[in-house]
Steps between C-alpha positions, in 0.01 A plus 500: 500500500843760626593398171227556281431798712833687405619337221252560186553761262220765671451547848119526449254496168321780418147419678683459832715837442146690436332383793837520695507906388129503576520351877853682592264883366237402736723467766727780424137763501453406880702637756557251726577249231696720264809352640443166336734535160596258187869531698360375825310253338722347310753487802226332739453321184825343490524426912207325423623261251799423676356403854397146413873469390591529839273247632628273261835584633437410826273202456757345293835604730321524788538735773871456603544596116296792492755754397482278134182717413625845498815347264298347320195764418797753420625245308207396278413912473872577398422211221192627370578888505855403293319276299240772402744740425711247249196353360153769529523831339157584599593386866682738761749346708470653843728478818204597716338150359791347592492715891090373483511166424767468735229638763254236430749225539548616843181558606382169361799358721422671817128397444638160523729538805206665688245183388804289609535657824131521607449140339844367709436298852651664789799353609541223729783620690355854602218322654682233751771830537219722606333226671820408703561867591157479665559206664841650674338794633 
């Protein structure tokens, strides 16, 4: 999907452009949404995309190896941008893709690490610790 995603010759045909113009005017004539730009989109955009990568990364390593997902979201982004800018001349290689994608691997990697912590059982030995501590006093 990453690939299909960033890879083809247009970002984005022409119907999806039109309404894409269409819903980023709407939110530009309100105030409290006039913040919400093609830029911004594009870079939450690209977060997106990449967070399942870091899942992935730490499903597969697991969560000793959890520092494999940052490497390897920069990784796969430093790929794609170089490859668009050798082989797409109606794509834009980007560093900030590269800085966003990067962003999603982590965040999909600390959304693991959380679920692992919350999902871990407490540890054996800081119960019969605590529990002997009680006992002594």
């Amino acid at each position: 999907m990453v690939a299909w995603t960033t890879l083809r010759a247009a970002p984005y045909g022409s119907d999806i452009a039109s309404v894409l113009d269409r819903v980023l005017a709407w939110f530009a004539e309100r105030p409290s949404t006039a913040w919400i730009t093609f830029d911004r989109l594009e870079f939450g955009a690209n977060v997106a995309m990449f967070v399942p990568l870091g899942v992935i990364a730490v499903l597969w390593f697991g969560v000793r190896g959890w520092w494999a997902a940052p490497i390897i979201g920069a990784l796969a982004s430093a790929t794609i941008e170089g490859l668009q800018a050798a082989l797409l001349d109606t794509r834009v290689a980007d560093v900030r893709d590269i800085v966003a994608n990067t962003l999603g691997s982590v965040i999909g990697m600390c959304l693991m690490l959380l679920l692992a912590f919350l999902l871990s059982p407490p540890n054996p030995r800081n119960r019969v610790d605590s529990r002997s501590a009680e006992s002594r006093a």
